[in-house]
Biopython code that builds the backbone (N, CA, C, O; Angstrom):
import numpy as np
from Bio.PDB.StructureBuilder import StructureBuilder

atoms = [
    (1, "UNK", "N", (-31.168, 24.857, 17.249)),
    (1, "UNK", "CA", (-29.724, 24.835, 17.310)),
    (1, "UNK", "C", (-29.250, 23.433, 17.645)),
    (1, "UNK", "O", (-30.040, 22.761, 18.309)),
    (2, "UNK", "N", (-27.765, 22.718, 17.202)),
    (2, "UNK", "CA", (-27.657, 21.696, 17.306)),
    (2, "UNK", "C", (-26.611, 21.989, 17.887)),
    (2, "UNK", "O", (-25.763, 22.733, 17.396)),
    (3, "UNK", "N", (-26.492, 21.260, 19.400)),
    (3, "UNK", "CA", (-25.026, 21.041, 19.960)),
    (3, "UNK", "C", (-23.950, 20.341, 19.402)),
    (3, "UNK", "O", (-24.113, 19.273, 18.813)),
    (4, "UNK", "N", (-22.787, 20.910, 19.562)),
    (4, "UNK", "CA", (-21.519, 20.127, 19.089)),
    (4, "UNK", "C", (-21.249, 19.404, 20.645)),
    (4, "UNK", "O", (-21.427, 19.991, 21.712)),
    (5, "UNK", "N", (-20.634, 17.558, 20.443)),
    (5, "UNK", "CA", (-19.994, 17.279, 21.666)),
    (5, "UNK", "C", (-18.557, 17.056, 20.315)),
    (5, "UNK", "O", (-18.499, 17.059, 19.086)),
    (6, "UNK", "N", (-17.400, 16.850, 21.697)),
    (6, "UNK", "CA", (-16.268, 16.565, 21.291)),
    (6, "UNK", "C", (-16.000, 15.737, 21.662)),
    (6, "UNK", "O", (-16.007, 15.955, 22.873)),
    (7, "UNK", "N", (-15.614, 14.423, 21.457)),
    (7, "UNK", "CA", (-15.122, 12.762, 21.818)),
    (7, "UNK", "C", (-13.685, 13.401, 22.123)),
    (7, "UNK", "O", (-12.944, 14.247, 21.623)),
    (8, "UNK", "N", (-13.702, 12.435, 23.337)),
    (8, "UNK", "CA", (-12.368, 12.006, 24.470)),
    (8, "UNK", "C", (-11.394, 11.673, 23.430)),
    (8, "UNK", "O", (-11.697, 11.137, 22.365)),
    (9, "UNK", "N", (-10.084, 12.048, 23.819)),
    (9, "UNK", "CA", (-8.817, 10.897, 23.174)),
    (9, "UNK", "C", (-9.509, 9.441, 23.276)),
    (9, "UNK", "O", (-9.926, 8.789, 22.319)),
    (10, "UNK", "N", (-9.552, 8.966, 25.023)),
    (10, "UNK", "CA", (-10.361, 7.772, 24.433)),
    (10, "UNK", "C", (-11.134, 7.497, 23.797)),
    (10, "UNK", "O", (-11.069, 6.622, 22.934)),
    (11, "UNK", "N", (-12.073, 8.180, 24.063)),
    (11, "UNK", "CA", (-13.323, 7.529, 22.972)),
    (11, "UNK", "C", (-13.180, 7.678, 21.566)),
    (11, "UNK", "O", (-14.040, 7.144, 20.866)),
    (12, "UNK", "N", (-12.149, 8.375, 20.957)),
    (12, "UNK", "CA", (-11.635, 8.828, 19.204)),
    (12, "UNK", "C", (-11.204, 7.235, 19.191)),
    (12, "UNK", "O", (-11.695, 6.506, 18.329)),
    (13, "UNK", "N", (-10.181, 6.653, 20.263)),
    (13, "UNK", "CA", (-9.361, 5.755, 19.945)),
    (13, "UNK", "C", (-9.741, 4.397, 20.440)),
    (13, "UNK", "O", (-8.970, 3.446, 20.310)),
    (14, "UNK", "N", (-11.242, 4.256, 21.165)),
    (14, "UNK", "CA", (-11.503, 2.871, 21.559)),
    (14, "UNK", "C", (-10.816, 2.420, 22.850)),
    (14, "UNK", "O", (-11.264, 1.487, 23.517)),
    (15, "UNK", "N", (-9.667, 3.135, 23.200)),
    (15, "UNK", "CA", (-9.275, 2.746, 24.565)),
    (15, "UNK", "C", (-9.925, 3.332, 25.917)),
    (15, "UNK", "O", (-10.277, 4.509, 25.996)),
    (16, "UNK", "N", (-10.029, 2.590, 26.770)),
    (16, "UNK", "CA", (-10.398, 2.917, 28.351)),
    (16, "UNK", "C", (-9.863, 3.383, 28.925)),
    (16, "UNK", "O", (-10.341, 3.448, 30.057)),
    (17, "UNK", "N", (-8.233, 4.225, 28.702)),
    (17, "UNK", "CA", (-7.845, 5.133, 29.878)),
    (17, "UNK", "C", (-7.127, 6.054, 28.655)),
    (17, "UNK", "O", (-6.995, 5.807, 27.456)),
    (18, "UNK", "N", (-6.760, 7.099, 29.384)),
    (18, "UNK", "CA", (-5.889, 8.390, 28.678)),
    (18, "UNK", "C", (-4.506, 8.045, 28.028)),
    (18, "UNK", "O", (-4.030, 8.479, 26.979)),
    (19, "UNK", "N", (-3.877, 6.960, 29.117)),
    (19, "UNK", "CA", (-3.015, 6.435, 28.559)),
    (19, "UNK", "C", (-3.082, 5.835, 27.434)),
    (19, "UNK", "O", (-2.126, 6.025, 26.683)),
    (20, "UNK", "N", (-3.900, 5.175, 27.079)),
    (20, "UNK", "CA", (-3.624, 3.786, 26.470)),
    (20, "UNK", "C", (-4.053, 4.566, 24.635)),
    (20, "UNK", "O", (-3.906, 4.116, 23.499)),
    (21, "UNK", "N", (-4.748, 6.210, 25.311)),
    (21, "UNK", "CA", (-5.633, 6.936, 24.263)),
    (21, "UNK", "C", (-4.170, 7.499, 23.415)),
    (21, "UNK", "O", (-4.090, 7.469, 22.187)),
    (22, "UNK", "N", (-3.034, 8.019, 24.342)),
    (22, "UNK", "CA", (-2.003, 8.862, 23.834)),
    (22, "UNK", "C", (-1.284, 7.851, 23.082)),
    (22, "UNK", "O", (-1.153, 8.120, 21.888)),
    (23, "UNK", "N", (-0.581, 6.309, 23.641)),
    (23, "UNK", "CA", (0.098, 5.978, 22.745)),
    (23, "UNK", "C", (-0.866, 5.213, 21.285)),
    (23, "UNK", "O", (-0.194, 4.831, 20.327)),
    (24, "UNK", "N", (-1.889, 5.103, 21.253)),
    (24, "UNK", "CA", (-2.445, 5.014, 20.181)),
    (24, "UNK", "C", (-2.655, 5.809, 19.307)),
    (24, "UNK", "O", (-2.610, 5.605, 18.094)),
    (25, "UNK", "N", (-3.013, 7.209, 20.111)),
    (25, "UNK", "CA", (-3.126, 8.821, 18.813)),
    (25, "UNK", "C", (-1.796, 8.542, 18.179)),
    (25, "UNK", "O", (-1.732, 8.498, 16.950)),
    (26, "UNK", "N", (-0.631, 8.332, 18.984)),
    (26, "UNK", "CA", (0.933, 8.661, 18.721)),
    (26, "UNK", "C", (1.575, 7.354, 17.687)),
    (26, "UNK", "O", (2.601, 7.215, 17.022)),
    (27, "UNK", "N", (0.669, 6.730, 17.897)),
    (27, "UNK", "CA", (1.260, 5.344, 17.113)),
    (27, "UNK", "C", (0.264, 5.477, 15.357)),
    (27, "UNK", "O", (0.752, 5.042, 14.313)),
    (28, "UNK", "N", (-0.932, 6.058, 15.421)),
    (28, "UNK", "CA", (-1.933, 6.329, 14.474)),
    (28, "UNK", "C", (-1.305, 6.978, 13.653)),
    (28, "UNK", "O", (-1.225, 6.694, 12.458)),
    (29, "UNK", "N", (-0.658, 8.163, 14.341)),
    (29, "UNK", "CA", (-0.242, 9.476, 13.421)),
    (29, "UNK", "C", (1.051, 8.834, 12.751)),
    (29, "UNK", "O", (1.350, 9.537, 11.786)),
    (30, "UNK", "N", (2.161, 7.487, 12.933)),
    (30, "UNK", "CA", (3.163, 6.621, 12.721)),
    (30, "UNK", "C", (2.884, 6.008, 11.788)),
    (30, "UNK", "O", (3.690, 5.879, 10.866)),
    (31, "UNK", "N", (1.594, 5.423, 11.762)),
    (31, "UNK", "CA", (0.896, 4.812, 10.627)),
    (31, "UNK", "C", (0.740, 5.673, 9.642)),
    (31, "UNK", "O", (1.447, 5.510, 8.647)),
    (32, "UNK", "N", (-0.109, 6.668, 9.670)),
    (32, "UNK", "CA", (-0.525, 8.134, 8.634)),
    (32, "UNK", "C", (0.574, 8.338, 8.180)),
    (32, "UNK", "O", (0.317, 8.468, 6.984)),
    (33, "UNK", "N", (2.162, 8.521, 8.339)),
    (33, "UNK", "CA", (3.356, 8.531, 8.220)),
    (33, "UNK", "C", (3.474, 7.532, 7.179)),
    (33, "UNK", "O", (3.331, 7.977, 6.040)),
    (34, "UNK", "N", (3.709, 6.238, 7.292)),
    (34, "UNK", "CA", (3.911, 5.409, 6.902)),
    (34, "UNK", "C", (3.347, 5.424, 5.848)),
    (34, "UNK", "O", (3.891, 5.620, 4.761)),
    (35, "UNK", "N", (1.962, 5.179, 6.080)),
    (35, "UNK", "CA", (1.097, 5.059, 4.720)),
    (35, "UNK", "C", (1.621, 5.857, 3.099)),
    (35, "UNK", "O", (1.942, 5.505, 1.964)),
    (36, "UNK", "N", (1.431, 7.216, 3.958)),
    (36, "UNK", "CA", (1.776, 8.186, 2.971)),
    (36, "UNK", "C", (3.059, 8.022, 2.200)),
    (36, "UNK", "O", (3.103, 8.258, 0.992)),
    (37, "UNK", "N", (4.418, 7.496, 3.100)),
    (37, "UNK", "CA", (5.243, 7.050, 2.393)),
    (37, "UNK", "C", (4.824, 5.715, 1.325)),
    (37, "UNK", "O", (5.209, 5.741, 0.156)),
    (38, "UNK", "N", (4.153, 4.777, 1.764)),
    (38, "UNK", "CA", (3.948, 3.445, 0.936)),
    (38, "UNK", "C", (3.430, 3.730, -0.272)),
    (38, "UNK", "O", (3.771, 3.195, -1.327)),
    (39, "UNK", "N", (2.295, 4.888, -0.083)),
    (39, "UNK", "CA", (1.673, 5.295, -1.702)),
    (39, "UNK", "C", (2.755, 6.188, -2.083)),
    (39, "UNK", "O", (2.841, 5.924, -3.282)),
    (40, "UNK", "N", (3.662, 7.098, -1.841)),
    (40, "UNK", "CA", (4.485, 7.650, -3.052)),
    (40, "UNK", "C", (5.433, 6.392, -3.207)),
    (40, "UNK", "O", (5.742, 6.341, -4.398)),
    (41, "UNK", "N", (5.992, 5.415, -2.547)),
    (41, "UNK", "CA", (6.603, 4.410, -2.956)),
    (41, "UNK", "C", (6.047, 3.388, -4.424)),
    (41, "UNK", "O", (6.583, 2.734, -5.319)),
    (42, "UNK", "N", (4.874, 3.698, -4.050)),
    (42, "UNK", "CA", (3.634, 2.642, -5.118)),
    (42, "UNK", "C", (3.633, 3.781, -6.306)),
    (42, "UNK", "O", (3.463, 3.249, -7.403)),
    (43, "UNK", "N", (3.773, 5.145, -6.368)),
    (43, "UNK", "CA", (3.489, 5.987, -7.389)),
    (43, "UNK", "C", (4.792, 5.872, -7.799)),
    (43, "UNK", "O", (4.908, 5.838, -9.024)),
    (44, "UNK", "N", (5.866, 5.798, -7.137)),
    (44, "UNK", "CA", (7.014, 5.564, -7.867)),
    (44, "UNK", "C", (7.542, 4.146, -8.744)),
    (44, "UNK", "O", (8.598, 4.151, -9.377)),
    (45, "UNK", "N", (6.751, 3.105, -8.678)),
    (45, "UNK", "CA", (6.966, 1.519, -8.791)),
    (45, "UNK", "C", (6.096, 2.138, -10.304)),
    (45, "UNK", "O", (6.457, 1.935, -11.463)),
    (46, "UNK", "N", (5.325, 2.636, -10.014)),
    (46, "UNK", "CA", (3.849, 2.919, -10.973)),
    (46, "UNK", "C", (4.906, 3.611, -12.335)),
    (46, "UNK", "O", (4.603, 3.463, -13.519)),
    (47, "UNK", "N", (5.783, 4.141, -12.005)),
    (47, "UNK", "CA", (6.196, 5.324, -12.810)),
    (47, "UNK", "C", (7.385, 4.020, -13.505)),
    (47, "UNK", "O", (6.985, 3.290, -14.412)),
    (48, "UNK", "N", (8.418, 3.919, -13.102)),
    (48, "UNK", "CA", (9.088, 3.027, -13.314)),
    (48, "UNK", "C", (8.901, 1.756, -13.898)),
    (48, "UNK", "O", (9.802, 1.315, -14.612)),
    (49, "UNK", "N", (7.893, 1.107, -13.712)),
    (49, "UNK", "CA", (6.998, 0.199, -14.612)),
    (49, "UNK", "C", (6.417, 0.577, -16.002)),
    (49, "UNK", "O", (6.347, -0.092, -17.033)),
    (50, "UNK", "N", (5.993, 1.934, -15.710)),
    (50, "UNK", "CA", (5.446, 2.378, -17.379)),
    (50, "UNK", "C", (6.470, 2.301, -18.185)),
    (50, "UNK", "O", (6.430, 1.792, -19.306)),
    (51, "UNK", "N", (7.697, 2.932, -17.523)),
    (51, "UNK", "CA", (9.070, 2.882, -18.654)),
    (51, "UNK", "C", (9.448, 1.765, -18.793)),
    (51, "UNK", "O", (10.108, 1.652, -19.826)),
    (52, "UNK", "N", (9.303, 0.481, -18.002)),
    (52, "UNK", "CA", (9.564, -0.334, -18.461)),
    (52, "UNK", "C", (8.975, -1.369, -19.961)),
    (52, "UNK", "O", (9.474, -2.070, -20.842)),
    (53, "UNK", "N", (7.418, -0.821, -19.447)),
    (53, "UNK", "CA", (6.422, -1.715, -20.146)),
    (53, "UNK", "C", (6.379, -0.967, -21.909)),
    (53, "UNK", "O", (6.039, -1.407, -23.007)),
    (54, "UNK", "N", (7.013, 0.575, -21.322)),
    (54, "UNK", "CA", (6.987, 1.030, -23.191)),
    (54, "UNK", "C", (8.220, 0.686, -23.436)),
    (54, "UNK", "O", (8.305, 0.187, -24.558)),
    (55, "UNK", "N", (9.307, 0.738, -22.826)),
    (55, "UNK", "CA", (11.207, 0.078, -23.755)),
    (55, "UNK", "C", (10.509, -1.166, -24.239)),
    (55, "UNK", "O", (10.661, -1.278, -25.455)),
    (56, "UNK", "N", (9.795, -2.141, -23.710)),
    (56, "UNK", "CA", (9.791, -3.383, -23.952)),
    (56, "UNK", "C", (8.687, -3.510, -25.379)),
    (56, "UNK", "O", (9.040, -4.175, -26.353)),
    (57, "UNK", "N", (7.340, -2.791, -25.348)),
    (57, "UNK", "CA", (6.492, -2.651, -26.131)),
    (57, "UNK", "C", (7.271, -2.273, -27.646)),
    (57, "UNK", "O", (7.361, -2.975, -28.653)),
    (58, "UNK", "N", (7.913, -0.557, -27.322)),
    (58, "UNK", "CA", (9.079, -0.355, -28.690)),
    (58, "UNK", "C", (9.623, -1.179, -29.163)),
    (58, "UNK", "O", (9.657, -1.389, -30.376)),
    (59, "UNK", "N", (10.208, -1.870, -28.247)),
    (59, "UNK", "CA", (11.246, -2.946, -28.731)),
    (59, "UNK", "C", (10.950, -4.515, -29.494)),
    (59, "UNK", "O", (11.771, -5.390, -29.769)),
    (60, "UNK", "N", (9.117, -4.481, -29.758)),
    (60, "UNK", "CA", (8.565, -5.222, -29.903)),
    (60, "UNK", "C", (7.657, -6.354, -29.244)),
    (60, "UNK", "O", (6.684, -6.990, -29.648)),
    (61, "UNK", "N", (8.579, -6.328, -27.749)),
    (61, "UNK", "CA", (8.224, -7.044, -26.765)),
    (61, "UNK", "C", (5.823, -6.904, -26.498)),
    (61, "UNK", "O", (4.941, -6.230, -27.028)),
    (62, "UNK", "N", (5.859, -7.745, -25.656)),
    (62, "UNK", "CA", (4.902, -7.853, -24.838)),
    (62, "UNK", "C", (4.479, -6.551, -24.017)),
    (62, "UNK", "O", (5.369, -5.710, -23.883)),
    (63, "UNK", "N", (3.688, -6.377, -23.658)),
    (63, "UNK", "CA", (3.633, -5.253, -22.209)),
    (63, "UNK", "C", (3.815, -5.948, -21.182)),
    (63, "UNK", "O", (4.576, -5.412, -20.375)),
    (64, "UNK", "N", (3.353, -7.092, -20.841)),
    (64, "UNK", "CA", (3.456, -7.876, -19.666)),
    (64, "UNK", "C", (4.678, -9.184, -19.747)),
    (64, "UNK", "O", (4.899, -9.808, -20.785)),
    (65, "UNK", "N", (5.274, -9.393, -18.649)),
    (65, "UNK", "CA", (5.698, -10.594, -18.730)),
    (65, "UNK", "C", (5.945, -11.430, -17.444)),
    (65, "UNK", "O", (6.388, -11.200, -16.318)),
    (66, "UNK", "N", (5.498, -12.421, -18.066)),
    (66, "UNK", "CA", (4.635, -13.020, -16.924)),
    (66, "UNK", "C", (5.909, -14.068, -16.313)),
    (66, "UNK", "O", (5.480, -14.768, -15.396)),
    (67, "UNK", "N", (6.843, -14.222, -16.519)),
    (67, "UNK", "CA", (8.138, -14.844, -15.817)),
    (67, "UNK", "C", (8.337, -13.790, -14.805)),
    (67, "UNK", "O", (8.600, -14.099, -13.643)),
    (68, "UNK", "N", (8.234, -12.650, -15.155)),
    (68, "UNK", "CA", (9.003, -11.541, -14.098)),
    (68, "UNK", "C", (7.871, -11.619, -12.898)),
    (68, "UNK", "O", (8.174, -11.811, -11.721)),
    (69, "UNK", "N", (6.879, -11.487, -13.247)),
    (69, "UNK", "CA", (5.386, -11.007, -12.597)),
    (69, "UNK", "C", (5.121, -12.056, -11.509)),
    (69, "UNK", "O", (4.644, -11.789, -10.406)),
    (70, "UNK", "N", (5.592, -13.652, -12.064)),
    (70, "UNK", "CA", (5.639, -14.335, -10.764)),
    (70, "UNK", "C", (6.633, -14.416, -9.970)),
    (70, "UNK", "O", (6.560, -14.885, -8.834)),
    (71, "UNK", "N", (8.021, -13.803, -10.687)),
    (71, "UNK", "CA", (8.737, -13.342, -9.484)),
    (71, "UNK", "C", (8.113, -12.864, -8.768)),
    (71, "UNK", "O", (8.080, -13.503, -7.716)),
    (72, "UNK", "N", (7.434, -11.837, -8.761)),
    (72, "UNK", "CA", (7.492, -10.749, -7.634)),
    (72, "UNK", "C", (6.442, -11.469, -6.648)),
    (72, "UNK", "O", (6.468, -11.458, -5.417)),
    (73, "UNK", "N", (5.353, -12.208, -7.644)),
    (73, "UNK", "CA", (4.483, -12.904, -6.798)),
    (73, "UNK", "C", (5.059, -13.790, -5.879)),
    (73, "UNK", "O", (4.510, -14.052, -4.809)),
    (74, "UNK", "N", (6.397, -14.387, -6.315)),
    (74, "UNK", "CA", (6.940, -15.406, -5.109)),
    (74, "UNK", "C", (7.378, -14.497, -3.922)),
    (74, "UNK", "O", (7.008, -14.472, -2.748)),
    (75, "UNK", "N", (8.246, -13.793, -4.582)),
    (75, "UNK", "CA", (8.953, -12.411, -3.739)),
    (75, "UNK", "C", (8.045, -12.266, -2.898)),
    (75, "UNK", "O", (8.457, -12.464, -1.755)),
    (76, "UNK", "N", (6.922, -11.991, -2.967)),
    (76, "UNK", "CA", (5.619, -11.487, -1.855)),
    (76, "UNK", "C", (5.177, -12.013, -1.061)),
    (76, "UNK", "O", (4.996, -11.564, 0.071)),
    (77, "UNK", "N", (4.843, -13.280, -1.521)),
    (77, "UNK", "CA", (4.460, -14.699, -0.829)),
    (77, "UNK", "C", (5.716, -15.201, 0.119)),
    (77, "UNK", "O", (5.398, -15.805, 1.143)),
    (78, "UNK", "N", (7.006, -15.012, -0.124)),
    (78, "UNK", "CA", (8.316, -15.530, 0.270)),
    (78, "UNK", "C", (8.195, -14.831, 1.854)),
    (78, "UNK", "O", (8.271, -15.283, 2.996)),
    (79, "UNK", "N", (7.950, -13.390, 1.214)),
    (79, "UNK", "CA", (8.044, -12.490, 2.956)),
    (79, "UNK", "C", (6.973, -12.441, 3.605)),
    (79, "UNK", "O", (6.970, -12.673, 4.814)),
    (80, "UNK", "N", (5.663, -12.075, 2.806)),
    (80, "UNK", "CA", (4.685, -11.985, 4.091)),
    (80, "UNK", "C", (3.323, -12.928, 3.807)),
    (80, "UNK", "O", (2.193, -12.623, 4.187)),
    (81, "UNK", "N", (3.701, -14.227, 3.001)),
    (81, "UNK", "CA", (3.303, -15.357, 3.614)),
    (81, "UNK", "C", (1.969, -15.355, 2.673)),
    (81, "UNK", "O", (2.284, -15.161, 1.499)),
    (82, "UNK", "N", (0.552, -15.520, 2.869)),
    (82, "UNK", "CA", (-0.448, -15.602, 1.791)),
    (82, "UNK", "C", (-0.885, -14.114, 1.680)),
    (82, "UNK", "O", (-0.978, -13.756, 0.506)),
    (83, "UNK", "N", (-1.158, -13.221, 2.531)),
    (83, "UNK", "CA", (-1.619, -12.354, 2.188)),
    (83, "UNK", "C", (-1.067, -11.365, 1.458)),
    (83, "UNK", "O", (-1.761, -10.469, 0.975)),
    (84, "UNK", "N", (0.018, -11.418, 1.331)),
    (84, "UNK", "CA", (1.624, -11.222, 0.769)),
    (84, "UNK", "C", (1.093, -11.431, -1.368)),
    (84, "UNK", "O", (1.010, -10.551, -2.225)),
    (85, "UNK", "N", (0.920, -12.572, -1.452)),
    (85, "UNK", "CA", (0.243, -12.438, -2.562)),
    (85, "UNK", "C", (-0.766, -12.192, -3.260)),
    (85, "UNK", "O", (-0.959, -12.469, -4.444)),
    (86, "UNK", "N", (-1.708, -11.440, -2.217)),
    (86, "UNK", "CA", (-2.684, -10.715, -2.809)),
    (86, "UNK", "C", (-2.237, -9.230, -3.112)),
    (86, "UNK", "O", (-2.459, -8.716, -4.208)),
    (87, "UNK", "N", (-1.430, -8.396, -1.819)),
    (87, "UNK", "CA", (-0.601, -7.454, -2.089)),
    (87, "UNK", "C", (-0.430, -7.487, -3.560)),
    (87, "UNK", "O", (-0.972, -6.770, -4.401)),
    (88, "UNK", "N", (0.488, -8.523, -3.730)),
    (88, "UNK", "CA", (1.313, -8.164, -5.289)),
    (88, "UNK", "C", (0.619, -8.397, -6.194)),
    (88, "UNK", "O", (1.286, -8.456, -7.227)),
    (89, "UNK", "N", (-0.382, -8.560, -6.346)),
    (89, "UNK", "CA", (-1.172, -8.634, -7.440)),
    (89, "UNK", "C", (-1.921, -7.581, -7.759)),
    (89, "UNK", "O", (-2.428, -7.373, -8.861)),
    (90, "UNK", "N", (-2.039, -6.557, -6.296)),
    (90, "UNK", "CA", (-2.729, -5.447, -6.261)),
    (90, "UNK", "C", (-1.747, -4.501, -7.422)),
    (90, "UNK", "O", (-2.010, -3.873, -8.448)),
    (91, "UNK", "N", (-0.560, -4.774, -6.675)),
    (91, "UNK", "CA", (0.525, -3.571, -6.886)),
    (91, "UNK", "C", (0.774, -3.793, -8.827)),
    (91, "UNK", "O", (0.724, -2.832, -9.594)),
    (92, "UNK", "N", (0.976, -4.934, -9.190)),
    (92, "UNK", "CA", (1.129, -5.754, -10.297)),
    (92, "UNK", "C", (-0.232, -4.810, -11.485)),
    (92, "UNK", "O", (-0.029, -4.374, -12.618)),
    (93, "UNK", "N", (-1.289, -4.773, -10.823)),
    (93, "UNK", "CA", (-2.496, -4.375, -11.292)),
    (93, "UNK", "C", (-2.425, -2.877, -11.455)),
    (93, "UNK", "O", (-2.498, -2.314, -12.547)),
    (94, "UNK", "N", (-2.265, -2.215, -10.187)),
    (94, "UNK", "CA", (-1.541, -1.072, -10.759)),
    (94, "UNK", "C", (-0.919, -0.370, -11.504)),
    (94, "UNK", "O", (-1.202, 0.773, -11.863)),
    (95, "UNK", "N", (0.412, -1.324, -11.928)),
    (95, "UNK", "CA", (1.342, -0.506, -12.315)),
    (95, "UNK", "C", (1.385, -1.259, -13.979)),
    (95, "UNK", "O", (2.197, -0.774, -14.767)),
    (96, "UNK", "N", (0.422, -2.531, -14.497)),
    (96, "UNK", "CA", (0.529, -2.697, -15.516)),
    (96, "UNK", "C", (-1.634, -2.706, -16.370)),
    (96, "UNK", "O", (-2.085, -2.633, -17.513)),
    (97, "UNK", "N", (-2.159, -2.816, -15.197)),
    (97, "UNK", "CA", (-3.565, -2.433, -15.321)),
    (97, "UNK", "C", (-3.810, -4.313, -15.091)),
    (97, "UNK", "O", (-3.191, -5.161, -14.448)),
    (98, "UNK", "N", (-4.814, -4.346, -15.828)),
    (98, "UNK", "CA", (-6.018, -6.053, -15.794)),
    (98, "UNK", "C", (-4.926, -6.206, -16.953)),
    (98, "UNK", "O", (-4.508, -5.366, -17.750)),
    (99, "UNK", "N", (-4.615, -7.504, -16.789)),
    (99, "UNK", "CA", (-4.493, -8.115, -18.002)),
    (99, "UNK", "C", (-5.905, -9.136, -18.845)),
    (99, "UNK", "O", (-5.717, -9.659, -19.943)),
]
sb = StructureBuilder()
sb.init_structure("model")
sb.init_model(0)
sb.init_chain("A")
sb.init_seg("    ")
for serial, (resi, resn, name, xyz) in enumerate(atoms, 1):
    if name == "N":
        sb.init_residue(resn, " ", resi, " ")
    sb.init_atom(name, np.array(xyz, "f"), 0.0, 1.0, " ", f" {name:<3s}", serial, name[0])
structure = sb.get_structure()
């Protein structure tokens, strides 16, 4: 037979007292929140981009265009600095694939 143990709030969360265990569970579960909003935000960018990339394709256009694309890359870089433009390249990749 194999015993089950159950880890402490602290010990789940790396902190040394109960306290420090609660506002981290409470701040974790804020994040889990968050997150979940950021990916339907990203499934919605995702969705909105396809319609863009087929009006433009119909219309003869490109799928990509790469004036807009470094907007967003500045846009990214503008607010959160270098890592900011790896973000958008992720999101960019996403919602139009590898170029």
């Amino acid at each position: 037979m194999s015993s089950t143990t159950t880890a402490t709030p602290a010990e789940q969360t790396g902190a040394h007292t109960d306290e420090a265990a609660a506002l981290i569970g409470g701040a974790r579960e804020r994040i889990d929140a968050l997150d979940d909003r950021i990916i339907g935000l990203v499934q919605e960018r995702m969705a909105v981009s396809a319609v863009i990339q087929e009006a433009r394709i119909i219309s003869g256009g490109r799928r990509v265009n790469l004036s807009r694309e470094t907007a967003v890359l500045s846009h990214y870089r503008d607010a959160l600095g270098k890592p900011g433009t790896a973000l958008a390249m992720t999101l960019l990749e996403l919602c139009r694939g590898r170029v």
